[in-house]
C-alpha positions in Angstrom: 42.8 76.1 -36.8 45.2 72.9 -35.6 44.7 71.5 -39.0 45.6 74.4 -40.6 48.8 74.8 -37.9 50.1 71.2 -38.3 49.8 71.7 -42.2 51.9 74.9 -42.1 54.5 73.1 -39.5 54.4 70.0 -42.0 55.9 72.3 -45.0 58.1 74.3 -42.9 59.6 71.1 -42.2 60.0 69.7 -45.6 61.1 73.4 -47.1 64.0 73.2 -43.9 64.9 69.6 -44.7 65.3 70.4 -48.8 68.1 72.8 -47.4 69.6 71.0 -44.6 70.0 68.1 -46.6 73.1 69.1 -48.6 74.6 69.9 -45.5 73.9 66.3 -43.9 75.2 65.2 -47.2 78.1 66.8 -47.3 79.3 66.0 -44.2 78.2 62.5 -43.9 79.8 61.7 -47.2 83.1 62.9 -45.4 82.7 60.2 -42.9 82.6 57.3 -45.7 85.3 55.2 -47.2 85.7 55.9 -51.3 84.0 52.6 -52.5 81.2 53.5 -50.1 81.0 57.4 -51.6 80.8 55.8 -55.2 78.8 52.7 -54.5 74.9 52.8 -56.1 72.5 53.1 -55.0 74.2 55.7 -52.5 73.9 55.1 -48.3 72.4 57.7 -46.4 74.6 56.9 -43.3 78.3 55.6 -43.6 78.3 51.7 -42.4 81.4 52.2 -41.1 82.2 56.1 -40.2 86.1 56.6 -40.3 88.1 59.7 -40.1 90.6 59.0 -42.6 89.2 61.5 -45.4 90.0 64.0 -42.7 92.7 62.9 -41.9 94.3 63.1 -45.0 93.1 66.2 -46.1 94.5 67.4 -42.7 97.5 66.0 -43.8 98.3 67.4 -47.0 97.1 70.8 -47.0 98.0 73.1 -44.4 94.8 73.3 -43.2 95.3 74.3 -39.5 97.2 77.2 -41.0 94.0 77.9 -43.1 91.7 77.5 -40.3 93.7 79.5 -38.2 93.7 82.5 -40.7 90.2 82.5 -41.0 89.2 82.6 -37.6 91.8 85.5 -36.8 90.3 87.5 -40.0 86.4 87.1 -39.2 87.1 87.0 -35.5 88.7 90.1 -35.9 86.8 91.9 -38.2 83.8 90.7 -36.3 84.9 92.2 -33.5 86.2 95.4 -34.4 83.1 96.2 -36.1 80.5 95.5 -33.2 82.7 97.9 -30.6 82.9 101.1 -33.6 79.2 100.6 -34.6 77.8 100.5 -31.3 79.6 103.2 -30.5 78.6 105.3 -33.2 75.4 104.0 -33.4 75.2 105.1 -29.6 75.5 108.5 -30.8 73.6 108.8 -33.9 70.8 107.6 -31.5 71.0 110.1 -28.6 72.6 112.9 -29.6 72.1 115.8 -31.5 75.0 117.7 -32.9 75.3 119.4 -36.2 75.4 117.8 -39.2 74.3 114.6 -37.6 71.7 113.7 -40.1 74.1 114.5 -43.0 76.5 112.3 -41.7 74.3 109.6 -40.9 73.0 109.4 -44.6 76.9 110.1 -46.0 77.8 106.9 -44.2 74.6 104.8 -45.3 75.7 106.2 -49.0 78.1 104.1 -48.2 76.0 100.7 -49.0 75.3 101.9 -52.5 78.7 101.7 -53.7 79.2 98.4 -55.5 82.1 96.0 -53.6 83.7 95.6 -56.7 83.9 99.5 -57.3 85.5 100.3 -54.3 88.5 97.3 -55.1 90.8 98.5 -57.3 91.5 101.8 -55.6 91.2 99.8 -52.3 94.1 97.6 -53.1 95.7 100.3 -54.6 95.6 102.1 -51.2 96.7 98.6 -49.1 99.5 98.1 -51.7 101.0 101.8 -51.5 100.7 101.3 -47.4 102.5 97.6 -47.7 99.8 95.8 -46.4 99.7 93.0 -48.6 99.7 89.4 -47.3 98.7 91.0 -43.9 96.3 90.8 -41.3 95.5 94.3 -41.4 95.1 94.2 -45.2 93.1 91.6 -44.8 91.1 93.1 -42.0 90.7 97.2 -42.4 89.0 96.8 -45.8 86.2 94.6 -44.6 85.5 96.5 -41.7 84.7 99.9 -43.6 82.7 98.0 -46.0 80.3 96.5 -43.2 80.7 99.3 -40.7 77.9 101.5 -42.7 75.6 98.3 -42.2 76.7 97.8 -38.9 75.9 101.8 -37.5 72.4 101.9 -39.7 71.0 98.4 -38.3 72.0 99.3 -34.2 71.1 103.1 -34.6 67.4 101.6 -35.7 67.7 99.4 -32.7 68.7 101.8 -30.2 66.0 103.9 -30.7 63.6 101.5 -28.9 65.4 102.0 -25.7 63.3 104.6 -23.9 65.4 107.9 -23.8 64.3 108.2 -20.3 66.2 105.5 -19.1 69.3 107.4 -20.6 68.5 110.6 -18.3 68.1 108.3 -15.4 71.0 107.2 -15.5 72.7 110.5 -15.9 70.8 112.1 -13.1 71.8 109.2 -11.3 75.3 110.3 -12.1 76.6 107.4 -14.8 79.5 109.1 -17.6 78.9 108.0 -21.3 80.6 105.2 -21.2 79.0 104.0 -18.0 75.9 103.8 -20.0 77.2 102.4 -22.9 78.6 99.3 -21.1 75.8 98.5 -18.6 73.1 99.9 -20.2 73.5 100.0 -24.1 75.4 97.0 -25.1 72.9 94.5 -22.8 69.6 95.8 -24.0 71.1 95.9 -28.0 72.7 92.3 -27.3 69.9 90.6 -30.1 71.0 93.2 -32.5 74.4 92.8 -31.9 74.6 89.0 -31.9 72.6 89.3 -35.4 74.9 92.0 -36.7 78.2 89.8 -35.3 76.6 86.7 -37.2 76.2 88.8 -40.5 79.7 89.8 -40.1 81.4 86.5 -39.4 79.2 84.9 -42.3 80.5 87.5 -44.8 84.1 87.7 -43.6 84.5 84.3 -43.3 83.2 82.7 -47.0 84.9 86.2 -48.0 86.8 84.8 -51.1 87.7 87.3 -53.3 89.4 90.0 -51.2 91.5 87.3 -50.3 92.3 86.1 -53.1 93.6 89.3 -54.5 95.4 90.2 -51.1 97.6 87.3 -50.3 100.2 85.8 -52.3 102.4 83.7 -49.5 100.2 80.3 -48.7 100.5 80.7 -44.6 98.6 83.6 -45.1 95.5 81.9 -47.1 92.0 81.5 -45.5 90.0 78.4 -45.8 88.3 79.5 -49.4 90.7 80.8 -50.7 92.7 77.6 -49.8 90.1 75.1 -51.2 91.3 76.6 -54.5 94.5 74.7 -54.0 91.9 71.4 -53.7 90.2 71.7 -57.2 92.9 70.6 -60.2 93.5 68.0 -57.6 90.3 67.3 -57.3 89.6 67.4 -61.6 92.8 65.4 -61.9 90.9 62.1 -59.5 93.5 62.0 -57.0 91.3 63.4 -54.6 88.6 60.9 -53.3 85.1 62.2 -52.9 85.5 62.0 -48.9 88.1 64.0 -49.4 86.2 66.6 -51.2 83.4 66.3 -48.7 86.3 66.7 -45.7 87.3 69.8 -46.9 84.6 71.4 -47.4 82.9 70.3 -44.5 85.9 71.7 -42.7 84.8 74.9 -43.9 81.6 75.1 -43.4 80.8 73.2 -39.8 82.0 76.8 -38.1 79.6 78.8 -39.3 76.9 76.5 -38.5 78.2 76.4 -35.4 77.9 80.1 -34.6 74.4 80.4 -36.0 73.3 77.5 -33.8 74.8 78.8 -30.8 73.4 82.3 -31.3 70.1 81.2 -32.9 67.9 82.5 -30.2 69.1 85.8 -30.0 69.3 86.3 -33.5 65.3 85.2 -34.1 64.9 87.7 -30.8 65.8 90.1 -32.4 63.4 90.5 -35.7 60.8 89.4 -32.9 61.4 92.5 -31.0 61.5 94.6 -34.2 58.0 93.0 -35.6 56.5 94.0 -32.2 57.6 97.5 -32.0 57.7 98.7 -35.7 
């Protein structure tokens, strides 16, 4: 049984290092000076890390401006979609009113509609209502293209809360609301944190939406700006720490955020494994 444990761990690790390494790569290669990047047989670690790739790339892009935009965008979008689907999930859970299964499955109909179908008439609709090169235009759209995902994963997740603890606390006297904040939202927290990471991933390497939206550069988000990088970077005035910077740049956030809320997030299948 412990040999068979330590040979299961043993390729767990190597399948988890064959996908972490372009990531260690990536960023390492940032920290290197250009003859290093180019030399062969390639370093694994820089033998003297420097900041200048950074720097630069810093520099000449408006990269701040990029970051910013993309944090206000998934930020926001994240958000605004874990207050209206725990809300509605809330009541798709516990209450009873007619229609309510009908509506439930209209919404979820909602994640069978191709993104790509739903885009012309969407810009279509931001355009006529001047939202273009906006945060709201940027925004609304990818809220109600998550929010059916969003309502469908926390109503699941709700129903594991006994309903009797609900009733308590209304005999007890608590409003709706009362419940919803000290009640609901703490005991749906793994869901939520695993929903909220979807959310950020998706709005944040969100680069066609964008694309098609925004025409002013202050307005760009980080992919969408990387697009400014490439005939730079086919043209060879970009150094290959450079590349690595920017990229880097765009991806060390989101690692961040799963790392942060990686226990809640594996909590949160556990808990489903165990009660479905």
């Amino acid at each position: 049984m412990i040999k068979k444990r330590i040979i299961i761990t043993f390729i767990a690790v190597c399948i988890a290092l064959v996908f972490l390494f372009p990531f260690f790569w990536v960023i390492v290669t940032g920290f290197k000076t250009s003859p290093e990047a180019s030399a062969w047989p390639p370093t694994i670690l820089p033998a003297a890390p420097t900041l200048s790739a950074y720097h630069e790339v810093w520099k000449t892009f408006p990269f701040p401006r990029w970051f910013f935009n993309s944090i206000v965008i998934a930020g926001g979008t994240t958000l605004a979609i874990l207050f209206l689907t725990s809300l509605a999930a809330y009541a798709f859970a516990y209450y009873r009113f007619p229609g309510h299964t009908v509506i439930f499955f209209l919404i979820l109909s909602g994640l069978i509609v191709p993104m790509h179908l739903r885009m012309i008439p969407t810009f279509l609709l931001i355009k006529s209502l001047n939202l273009l090169d906006s945060y709201q235009g940027l925004i609304i759209p990818q809220i109600a293209s998550n929010c059916a995902l969003g309502i469908f994963l926390l109503t699941q997740y709700n129903k594991y809360i006994p309903e009797e603890l609900i009733a308590a606390a209304r005999i007890d006297g608590c409003g709706e609301f009362r419940i919803y904040g000290s009640i609901i939202l703490p005991l749906t927290k793994p869901a939520l944190v695993t929903l909220g990471i979807f959310v950020f991933l998706y709005s944040w390497n969100n680069f066609l939406w964008p694309l098609i939206v925004v025409q002013e550069e202050t307005m760009k988000t980080l992919p969408v700006g990387l697009l400014d990088l490439a005939p730079i970077a086919l043209t060879h005035k970009m150094t290959w720490p450079q590349r690595m910077a920017g990229t880097s740049i765009v991806i060390v956030p989101i690692v961040t955020v799963f790392f942060l809320f990686r226990n809640l997030f594996i909590k949160s299948f556990v808990i489903s494994g165990l009660k479905g």
